[in-house]
DRENDONU-51123 format. One line per 8 residues: their letters; for each residue y negated, z negated, x negated of C-alpha. Coordinates in Angstrom, 1 decimal, always signed. Example, Ala and Ser with C-alpha at 12.3 -4.5 7.8 and 13.67 -1.06 7.14 Angstrom:
<atoms>
AS) +4.5 -7.8 -12.3  +1.1 -7.1 -13.7 $
</atoms>
This chain:
<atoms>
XXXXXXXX) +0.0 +0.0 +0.0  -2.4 -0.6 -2.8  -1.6 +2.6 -4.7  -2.6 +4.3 -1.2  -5.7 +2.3 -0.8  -6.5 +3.5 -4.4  -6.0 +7.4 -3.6  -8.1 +7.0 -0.4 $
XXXXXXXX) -10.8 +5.7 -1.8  -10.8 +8.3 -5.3  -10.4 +11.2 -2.6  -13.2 +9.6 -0.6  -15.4 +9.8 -3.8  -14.1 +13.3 -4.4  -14.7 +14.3 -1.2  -18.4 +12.9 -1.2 $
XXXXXXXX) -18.8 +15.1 -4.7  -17.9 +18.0 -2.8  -20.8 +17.7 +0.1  -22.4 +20.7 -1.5  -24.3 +22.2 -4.6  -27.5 +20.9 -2.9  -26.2 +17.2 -2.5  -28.5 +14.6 -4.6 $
XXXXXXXX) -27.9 +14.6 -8.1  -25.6 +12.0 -9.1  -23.9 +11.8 -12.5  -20.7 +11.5 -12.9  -18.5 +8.3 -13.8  -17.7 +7.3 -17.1  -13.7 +6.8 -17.2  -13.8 +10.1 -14.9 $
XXXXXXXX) -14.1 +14.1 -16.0  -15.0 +16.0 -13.5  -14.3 +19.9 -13.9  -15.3 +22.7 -11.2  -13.1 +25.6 -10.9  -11.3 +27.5 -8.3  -7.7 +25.9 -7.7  -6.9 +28.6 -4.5 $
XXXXXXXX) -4.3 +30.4 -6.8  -2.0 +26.6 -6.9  +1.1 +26.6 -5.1  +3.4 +24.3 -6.8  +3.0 +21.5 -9.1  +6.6 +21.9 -10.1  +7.5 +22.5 -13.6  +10.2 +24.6 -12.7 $
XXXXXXXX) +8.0 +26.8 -10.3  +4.5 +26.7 -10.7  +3.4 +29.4 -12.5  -0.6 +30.5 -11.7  -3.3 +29.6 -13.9  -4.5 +26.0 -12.2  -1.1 +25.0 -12.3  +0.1 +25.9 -15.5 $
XXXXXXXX) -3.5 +24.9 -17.1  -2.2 +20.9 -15.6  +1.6 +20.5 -17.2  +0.6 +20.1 -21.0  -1.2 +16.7 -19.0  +1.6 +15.8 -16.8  +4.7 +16.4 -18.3  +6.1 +16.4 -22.3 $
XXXXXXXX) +8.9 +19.3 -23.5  +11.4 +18.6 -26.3  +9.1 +20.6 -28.2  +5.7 +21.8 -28.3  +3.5 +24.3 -29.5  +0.5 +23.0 -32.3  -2.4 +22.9 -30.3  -4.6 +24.8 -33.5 $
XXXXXXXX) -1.9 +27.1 -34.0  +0.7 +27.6 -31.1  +2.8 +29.5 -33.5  +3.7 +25.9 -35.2  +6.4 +23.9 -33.5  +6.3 +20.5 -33.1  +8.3 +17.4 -32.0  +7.2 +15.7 -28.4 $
XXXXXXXX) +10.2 +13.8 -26.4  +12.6 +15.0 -29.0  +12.2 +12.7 -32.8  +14.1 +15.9 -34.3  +16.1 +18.8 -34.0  +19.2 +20.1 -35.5  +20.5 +23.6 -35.6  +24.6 +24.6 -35.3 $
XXXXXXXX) +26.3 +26.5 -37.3  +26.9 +28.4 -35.0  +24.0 +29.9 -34.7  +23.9 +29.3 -31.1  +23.3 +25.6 -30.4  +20.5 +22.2 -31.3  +20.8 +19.4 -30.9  +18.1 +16.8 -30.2 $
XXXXXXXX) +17.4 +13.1 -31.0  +14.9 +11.7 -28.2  +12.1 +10.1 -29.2  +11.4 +6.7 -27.1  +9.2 +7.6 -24.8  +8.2 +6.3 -20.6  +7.8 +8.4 -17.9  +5.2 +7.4 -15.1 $
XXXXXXXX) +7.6 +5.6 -13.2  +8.5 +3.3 -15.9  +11.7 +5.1 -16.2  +12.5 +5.8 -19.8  +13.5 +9.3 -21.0  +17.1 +9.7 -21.2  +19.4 +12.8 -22.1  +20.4 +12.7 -18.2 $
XXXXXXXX) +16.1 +13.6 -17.3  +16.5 +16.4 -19.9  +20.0 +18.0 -18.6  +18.6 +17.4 -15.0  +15.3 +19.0 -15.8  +16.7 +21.9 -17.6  +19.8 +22.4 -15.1  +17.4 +22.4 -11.8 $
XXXXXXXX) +15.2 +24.6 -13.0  +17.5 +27.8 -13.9  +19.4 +26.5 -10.5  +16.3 +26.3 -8.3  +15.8 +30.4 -9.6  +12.2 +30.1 -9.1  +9.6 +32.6 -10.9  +9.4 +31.2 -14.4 $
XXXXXXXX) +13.4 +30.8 -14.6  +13.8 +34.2 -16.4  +12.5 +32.4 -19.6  +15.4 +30.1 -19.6  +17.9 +33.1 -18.6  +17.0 +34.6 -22.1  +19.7 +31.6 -23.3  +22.1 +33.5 -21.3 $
XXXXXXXX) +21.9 +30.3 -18.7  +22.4 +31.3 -14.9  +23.3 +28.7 -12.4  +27.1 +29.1 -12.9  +27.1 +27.7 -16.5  +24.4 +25.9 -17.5  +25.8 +22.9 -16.6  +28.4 +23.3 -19.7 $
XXXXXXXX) +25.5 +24.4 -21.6  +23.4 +21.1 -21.8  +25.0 +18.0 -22.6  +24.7 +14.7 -23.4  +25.9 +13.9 -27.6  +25.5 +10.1 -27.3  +22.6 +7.8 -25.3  +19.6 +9.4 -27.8 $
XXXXXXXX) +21.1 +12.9 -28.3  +21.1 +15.8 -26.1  +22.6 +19.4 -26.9  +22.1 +22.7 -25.8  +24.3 +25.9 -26.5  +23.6 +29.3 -25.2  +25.6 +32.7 -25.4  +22.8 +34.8 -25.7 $
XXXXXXXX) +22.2 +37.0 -28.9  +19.5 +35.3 -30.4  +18.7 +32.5 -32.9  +17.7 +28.6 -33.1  +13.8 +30.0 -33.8  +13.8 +31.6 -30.6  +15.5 +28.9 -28.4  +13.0 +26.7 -29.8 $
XXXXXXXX) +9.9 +28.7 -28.6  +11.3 +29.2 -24.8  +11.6 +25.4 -24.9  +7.8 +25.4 -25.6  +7.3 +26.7 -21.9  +6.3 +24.9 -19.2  +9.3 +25.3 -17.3  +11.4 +23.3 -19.9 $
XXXXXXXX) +9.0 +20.2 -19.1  +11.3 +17.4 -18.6  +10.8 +15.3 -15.0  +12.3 +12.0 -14.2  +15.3 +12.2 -12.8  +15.3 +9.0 -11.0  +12.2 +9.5 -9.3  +12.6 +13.6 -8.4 $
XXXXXXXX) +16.3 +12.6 -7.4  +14.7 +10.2 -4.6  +12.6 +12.7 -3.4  +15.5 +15.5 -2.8  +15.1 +17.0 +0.8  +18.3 +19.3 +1.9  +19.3 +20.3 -1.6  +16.3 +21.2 -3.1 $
XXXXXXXX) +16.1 +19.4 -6.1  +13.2 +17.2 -5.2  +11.0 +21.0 -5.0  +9.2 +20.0 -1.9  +8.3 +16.6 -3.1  +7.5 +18.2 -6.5  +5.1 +20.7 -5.3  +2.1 +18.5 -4.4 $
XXXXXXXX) +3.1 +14.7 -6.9  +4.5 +14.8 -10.4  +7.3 +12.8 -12.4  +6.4 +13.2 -16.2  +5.8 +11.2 -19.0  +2.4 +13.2 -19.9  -0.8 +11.6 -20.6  -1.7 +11.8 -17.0 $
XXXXXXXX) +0.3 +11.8 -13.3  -1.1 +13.0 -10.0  -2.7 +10.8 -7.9  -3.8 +12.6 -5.3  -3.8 +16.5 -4.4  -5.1 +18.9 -1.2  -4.8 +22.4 -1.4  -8.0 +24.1 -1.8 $
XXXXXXXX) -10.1 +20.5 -1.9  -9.2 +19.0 -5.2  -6.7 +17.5 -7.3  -7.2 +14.4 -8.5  -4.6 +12.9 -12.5  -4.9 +9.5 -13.2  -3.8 +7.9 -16.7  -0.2 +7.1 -17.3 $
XXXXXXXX) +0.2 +3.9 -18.4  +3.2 +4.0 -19.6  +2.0 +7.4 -21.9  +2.9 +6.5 -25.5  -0.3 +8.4 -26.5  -2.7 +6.7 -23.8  -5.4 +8.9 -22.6  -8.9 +8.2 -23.2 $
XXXXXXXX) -10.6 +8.4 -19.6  -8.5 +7.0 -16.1  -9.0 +9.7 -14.0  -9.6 +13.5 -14.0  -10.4 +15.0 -10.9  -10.2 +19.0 -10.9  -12.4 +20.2 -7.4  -12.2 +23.7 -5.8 $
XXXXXXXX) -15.2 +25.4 -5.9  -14.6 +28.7 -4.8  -18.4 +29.7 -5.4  -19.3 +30.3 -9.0  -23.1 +30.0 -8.4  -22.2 +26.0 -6.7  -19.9 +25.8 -10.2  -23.2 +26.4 -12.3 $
XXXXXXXX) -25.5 +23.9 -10.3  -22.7 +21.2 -10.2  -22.6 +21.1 -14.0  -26.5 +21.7 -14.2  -27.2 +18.7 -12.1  -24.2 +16.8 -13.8  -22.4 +16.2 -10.5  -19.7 +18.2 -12.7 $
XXXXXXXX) -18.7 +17.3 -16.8  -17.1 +21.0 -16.9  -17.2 +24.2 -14.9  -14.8 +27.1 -15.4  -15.2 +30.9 -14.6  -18.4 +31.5 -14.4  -19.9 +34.7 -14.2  -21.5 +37.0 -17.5 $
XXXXXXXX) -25.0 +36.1 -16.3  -24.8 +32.7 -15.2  -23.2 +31.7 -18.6  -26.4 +33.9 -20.4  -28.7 +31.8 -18.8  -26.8 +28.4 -19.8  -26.6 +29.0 -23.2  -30.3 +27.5 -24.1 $
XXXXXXXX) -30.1 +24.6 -21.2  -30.5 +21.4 -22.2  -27.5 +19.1 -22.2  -25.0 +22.2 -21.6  -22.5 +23.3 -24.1  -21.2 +26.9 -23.6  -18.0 +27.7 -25.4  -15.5 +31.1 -25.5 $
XXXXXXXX) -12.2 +30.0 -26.2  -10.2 +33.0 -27.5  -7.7 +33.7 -25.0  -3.7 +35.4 -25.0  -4.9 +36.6 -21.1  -4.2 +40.3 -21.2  -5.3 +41.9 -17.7  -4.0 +44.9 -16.1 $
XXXXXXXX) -3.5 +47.1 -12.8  -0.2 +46.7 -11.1  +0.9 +49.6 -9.1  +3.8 +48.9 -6.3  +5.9 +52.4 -7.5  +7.9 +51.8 -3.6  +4.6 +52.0 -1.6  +4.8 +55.4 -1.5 $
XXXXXXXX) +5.7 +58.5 -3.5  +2.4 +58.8 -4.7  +2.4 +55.3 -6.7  +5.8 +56.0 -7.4  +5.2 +59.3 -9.4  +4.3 +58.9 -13.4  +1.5 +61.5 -12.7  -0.5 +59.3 -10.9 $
XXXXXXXX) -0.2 +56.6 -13.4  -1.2 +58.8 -16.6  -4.1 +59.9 -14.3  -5.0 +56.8 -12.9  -5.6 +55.4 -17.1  -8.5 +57.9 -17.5  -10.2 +56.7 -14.3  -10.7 +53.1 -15.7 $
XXXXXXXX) -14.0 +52.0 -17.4  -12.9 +50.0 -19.9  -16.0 +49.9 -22.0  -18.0 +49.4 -19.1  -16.3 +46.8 -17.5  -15.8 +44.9 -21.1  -19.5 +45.5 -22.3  -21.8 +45.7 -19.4 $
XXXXXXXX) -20.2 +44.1 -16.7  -18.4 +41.3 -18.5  -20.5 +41.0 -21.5  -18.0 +39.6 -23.9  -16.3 +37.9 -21.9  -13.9 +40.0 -22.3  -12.3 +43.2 -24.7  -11.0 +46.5 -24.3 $
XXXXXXXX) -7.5 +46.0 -24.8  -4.7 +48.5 -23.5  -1.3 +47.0 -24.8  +1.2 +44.1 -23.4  +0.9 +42.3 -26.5  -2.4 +40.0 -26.8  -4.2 +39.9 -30.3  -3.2 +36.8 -31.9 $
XXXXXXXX) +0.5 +37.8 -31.3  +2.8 +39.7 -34.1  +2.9 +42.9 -33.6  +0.4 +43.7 -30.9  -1.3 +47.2 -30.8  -5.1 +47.1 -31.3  -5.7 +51.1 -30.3  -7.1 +52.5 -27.4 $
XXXXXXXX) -5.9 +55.4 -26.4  -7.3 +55.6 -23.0  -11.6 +56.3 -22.0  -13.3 +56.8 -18.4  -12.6 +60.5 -18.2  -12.3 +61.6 -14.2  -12.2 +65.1 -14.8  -8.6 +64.8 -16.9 $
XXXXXXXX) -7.5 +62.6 -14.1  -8.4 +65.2 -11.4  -6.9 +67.8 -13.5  -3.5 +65.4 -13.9  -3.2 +64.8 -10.4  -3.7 +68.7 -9.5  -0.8 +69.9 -12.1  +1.3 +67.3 -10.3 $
XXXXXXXX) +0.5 +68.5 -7.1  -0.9 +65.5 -5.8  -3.6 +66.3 -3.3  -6.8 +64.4 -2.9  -8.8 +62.5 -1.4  -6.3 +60.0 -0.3  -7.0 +55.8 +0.0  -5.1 +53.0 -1.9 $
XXXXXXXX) -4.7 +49.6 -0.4  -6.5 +47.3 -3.4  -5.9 +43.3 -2.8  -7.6 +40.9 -4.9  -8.7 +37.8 -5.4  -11.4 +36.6 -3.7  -13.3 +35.1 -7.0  -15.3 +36.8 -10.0 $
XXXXXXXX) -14.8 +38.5 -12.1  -12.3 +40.3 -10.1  -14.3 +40.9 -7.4  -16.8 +42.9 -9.6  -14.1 +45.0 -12.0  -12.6 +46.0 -8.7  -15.8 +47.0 -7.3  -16.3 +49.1 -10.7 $
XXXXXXXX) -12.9 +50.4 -10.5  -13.5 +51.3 -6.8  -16.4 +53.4 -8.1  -14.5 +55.3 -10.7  -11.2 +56.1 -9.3  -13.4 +57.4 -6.2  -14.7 +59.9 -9.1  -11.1 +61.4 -9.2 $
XXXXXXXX) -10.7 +61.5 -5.0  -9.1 +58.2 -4.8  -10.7 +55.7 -2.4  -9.8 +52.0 -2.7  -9.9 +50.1 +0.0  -10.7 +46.4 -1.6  -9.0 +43.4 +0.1  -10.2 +40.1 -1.2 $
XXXXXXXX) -8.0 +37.2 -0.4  -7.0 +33.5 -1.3  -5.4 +33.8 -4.9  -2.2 +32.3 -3.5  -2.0 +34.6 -1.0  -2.5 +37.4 -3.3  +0.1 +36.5 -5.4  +2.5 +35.7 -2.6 $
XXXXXXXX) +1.9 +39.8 -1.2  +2.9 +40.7 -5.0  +6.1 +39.0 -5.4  +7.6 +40.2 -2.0  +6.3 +43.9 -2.5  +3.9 +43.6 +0.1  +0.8 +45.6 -1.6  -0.2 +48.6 -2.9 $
XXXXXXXX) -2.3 +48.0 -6.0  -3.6 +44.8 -7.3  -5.2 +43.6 -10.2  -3.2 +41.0 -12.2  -3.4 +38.8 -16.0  -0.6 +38.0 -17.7  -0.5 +34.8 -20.1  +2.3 +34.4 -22.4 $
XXXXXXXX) +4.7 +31.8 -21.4  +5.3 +30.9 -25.4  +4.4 +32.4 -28.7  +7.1 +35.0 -29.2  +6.4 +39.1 -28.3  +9.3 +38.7 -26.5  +7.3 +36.7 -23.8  +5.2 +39.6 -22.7 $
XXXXXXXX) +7.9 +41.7 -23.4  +10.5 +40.4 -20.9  +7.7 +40.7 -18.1  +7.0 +44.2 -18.7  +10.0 +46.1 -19.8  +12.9 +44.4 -18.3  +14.0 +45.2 -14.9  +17.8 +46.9 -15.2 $
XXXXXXXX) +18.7 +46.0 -11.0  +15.9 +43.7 -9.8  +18.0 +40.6 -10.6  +15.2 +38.6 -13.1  +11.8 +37.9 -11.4  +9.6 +40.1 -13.8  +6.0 +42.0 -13.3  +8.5 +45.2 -14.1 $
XXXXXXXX) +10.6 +44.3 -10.7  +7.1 +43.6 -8.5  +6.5 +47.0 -9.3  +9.7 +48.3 -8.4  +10.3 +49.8 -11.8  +13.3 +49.8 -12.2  +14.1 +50.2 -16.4  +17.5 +50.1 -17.6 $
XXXXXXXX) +17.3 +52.0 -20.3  +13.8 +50.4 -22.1  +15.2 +47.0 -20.6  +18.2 +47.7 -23.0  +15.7 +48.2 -26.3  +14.1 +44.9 -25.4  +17.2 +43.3 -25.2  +17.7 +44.9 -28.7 $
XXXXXXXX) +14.0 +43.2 -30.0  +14.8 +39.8 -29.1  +18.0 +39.8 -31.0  +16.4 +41.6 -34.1  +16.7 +38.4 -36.8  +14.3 +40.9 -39.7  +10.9 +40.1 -38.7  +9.5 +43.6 -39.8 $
XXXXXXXX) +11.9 +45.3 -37.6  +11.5 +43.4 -34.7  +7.7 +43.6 -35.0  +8.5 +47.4 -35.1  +10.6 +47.5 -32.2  +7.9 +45.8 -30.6  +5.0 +48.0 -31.1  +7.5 +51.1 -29.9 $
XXXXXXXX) +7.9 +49.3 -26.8  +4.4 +48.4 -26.6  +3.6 +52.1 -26.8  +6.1 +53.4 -24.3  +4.9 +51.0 -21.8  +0.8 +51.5 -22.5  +1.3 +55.6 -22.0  +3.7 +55.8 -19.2 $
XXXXXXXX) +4.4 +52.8 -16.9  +2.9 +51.4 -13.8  +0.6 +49.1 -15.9  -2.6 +49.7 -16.5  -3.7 +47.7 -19.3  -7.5 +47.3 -19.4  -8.9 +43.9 -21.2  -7.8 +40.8 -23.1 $
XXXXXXXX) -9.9 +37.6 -21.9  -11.8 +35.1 -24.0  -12.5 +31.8 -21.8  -15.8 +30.8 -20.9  -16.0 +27.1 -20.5  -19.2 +24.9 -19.9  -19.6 +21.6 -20.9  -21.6 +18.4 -20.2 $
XXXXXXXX) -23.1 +17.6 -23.8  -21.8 +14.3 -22.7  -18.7 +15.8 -23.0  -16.2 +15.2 -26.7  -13.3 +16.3 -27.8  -12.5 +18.9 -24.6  -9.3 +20.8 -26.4  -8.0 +24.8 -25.2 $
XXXXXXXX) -5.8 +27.2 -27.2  -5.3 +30.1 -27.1  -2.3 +30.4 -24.7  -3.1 +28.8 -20.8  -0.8 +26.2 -20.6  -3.1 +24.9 -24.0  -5.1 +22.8 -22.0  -5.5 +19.1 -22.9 $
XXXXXX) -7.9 +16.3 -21.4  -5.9 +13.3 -22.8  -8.2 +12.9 -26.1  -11.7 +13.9 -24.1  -14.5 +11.1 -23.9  -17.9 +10.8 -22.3 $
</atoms>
């Protein structure tokens, strides 16, 4: 009853924050950081499903992994709930000694939480389990393939082709955050592994647990006490504010300590404010066009995507619209990853796209269903897009929506053309590559199966990548991938993001990395 009366009354305070952009100005508390973003793209919580920006931006503060990516240099693994780390000689298994470490609960972290965690997650099939099928695990055998040594050790085997290095970087992932077992297993509702429950409250041993979360309103992390690396403020309380112009006056007036996604020009005219920091965090976001190929015949046909690449203003978009917030960047692989093509083939050229679509016998003018969501910048690249590809006959018919609804019309087909990023899931090419060029049957939830691309043949040479031990072939068999998928593919990649954060100057020690799950507010003070 007390924990309750505590979440009323935080909500009630977040709830009085979020009276407006024109409420009085009222600075915030000092053991609280408050940031304002848009959090309409969350729909799980869950480890094992979430897997949109807000919620993946939350897990590095909720939950701990085995392992962990440096936050400098997320090439660089480290321990977290696992001491050390072993490798078989069989090329094919580790084994783990746990760390002593507390989840929220109280609970401590046992090899059971890890098998549990691990074992649900590539059961419950959700999005993100294809990065945990790379170990070969499906729900039929993982169970024989994570085991318990002895109460502190824990070890995993895998049948897949590929090495220790590699096992160790898909263990970086969200999805391989480890949840209390205990505490999920109370929450279970008709066999589904304590999802429901896990959707909207958490069960890590992170630096922070959720107190408190409503959809599109605000969700509210309070300390962990039982965190063995103790947080320096109580309570962080991440509101939806869907407008970017109310973002910039909430952190103007202080009534916010950090606002995300801000527009080119509202960021230019922060820069010289008094008591605002502005910072671009490099980003791995690479963003791209996804065409549904079984919408019609037209999306379907490789003509239309070769012509639809030279009706794209990249520099445009990059340079005048964005204004360096983002690059031009035309390849699956992000700068900052090895192997990842820096060319760009492709310029703003409608007259070769008419004269593609004409060879091909595709007639114009004809109209394109374009959902997207219903924040910037998107809203202005697809106006700009909207503007060039009607240069070449094609009209686009621009949906906004709720980000969580977007995505929801992608994964079940239900669209046309949207625009989409992609952020690694770890620090291995394989991460982007698995997204992109594997989709053999449509069995593995990958952006290649939302377009109904179906690729055995390139699925088969990625498959060939990841088991590549020499790192200058692989890097190789990377960039020819890379370059198979930028010329001729349903993707149309266009930029690669750097984040623009804004930042009380009250504000010390805010950490991001590169990748979006690099997101840490456990060391931030006021």
């Amino acid at each position: 009853m007390l924990l309750q009366s505590w979440r009323g009354a935080l909500l009630g305070a977040v709830f009085s924050l979020a009276l407006g952009p024109l409420a009085a100005h009222a600075e915030t508390p000092n053991d609280t950081l408050v940031v304002a973003q848009s959090i309409d793209d969350a729909t799980s919580f869950d480890p094992a499903e979430g897997f949109e920006l807000t919620t993946v931006q939350s897990f590095n503060n909720l939950y701990q992994r085995l392992v962990q990516s440096n936050r400098d240099d997320g090439t660089k693994i480290e321990p977290a709930l696992a001491a050390s780390w072993k490798a078989g000689s069989d090329g094919k298994s580790l084994t783990f000694a746990l760390a002593d470490a507390k989840f929220a609960s109280g609970n401590p972290v046992r090899p059971e939480d890890v098998i549990f965690s691990l074992t649900r997650a590539v059961k419950l099939n959700k999005s993100p389990a294809f990065i945990l099928n790379e170990l070969g695990w499906k729900a039929d055998n993982v169970d024989s393939a994570v085991t318990k040594a002895d109460d502190k050790h824990v070890k995993l085997t895998w049948s897949a082709d590929v090495g220790a290095g590699f096992a160790l970087s898909l263990l970086t992932a969200p999805i391989a955050s480890v949840v209390d077992e205990q505490t999920v297993s109370a929450n279970v509702k008709d066999n589904d592994f304590g999802n429901g429950w896990l959707k909207t409250n958490s069960a890590g041993s992170g630096a922070y647990s959720i107190a408190a979360y409503t959809p599109h309103e605000a969700l509210v992390l309070q300390a962990n006490a039982n965190s063995s690396d103790k947080p320096k403020l109580e309570n962080v309380i991440i509101r939806n504010v869907p407008d970017v112009g109310a973002r910039r006056l909430l952190v103007e007036q202080g009534d916010a300590d950090i606002a995300r996604g801000l527009s080119a020009d509202q960021i230019e005219a922060l820069k010289d404010k008094s008591g605002i920091k502005v910072l671009s965090v490099p980003s791995a976001r690479t963003d791209y066009i996804l065409l549904n190929t079984k919408a019609n015949p037209t999306l379907g046909n490789p003509a239309f995507w070769e012509a639809a690449r030279y009706l794209v203003d990249y520099d445009g978009i990059a340079k005048n619209l964005l204004r360096g917030q983002s690059s031009v960047h035309q390849s699956f692989l992000p700068v900052g990853f090895p192997g990842a093509l820096t060319d760009t083939p492709f310029k703003l050229d409608p007259e070769k796209a008419k004269k593609i679509l004409a060879d091909a016998g595709i007639k114009t003018p004809f109209k394109i269903e374009f959902i997207v969501f219903n924040d910037q910048p998107y809203l202005s690249i697809a106006q700009s897009l909207q503007s060039t590809f009607a240069e070449g006959g094609i009209s686009l018919d621009i949906q906004p929506g709720v980000a969580s609804d977007i995505y929801a019309r992608g994964r079940s087909g239900k669209f046309e053309m949207t625009l989409r990023y992609w952020i690694p899931d770890y620090f291995d090419p394989h991460s982007n590559a698995s997204a992109f060029a594997i989709n053999k049957d449509n069995s593995t939830n990958t952006a290649a199966k939302y377009a109904g691309w179906v690729i055995p043949e390139l699925t088969d040479e990625t498959l060939a990548a990841v088991k590549e031990q020499d790192p200058a072939k692989r890097i190789a068999l990377y960039q020819d991938l890379q370059k198979k998928v930028q010329t001729s593919s349903p993707f149309i990649f266009t930029l690669q993001g750097n984040d623009p954060v804004v930042l009380s100057d009250k504000v010390k020690n805010y950490a991001q990395g590169l990748n979006a799950d690099q997101v840490y507010y456990d060391k931030v003070e006021k």
